[in-house]
N, C-alpha and C positions, 0 to 999 in steps of 0.2 A: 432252804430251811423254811419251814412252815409255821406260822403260831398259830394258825385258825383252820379245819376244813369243812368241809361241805359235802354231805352223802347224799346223794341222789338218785333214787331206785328207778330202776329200765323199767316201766310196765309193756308188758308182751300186748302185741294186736289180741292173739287167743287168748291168751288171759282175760284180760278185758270184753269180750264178746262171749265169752262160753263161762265165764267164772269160774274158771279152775286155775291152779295156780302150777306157777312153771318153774324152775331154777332160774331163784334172784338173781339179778345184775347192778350191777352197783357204778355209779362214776365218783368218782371224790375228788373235788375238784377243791383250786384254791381259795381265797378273800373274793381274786380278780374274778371268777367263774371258769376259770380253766383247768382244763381237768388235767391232774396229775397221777393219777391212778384207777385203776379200772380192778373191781372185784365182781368174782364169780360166787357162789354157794353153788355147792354140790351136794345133792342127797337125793334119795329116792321120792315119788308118787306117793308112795305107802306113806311113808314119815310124814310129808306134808299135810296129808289128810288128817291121818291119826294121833299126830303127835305137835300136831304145829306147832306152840312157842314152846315144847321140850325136846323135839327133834334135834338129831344128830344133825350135823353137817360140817362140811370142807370148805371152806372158805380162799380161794388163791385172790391173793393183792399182787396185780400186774402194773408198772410203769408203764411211761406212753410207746415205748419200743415193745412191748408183750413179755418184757420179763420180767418171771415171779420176784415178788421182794419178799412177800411176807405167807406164810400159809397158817392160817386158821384153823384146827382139830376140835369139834365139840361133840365128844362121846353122848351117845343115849342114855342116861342115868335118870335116874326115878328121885323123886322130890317128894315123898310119902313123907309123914311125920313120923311114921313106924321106923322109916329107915334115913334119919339124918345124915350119916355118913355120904349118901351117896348124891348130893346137889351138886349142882351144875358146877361143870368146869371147862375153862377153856384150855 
């Protein structure tokens, strides 16, 4: 049981040297620093570029055995004032 954690994003070597950005990695670890879960994002190049903080993506939350616990869905929706109805949801 957890009360507190810790996200911690993987920076890629390529990332970091070329500045382009790659699918997130995530650890999330406990209080102690140990890591209790491992998260992926998945989306496309396109999205990343174009759409950065309104991009879809897939999120899996793996335990420390590689199994999924939790999976993350965030459709591409548009945030226009024209079209309230359609802001972000997870």
């Amino acid at each position: 049981q957890l009360d507190q954690i810790i996200i911690h994003q993987q920076v890629e070597l390529l990332e970091a040297i070329l500045g382009t950005e790659t699918s997130s990695k995530y650890e999330i670890k406990n209080p102690l620093g140990q890591r209790v879960y491992f998260a992926v994002e998945e989306n496309g190049c396109f999205d990343r570029k174009l759409c950065s903080p309104l991009r879809a993506f897939t999120i899996s939350i793996a335990d420390n055995t590689g199994r999924e616990v939790i999976r993350v869905i965030r459709p591409l929706r548009c945030t226009s004032c024209c079209f309230p109805c359609f802001l972000q949801e997870v």
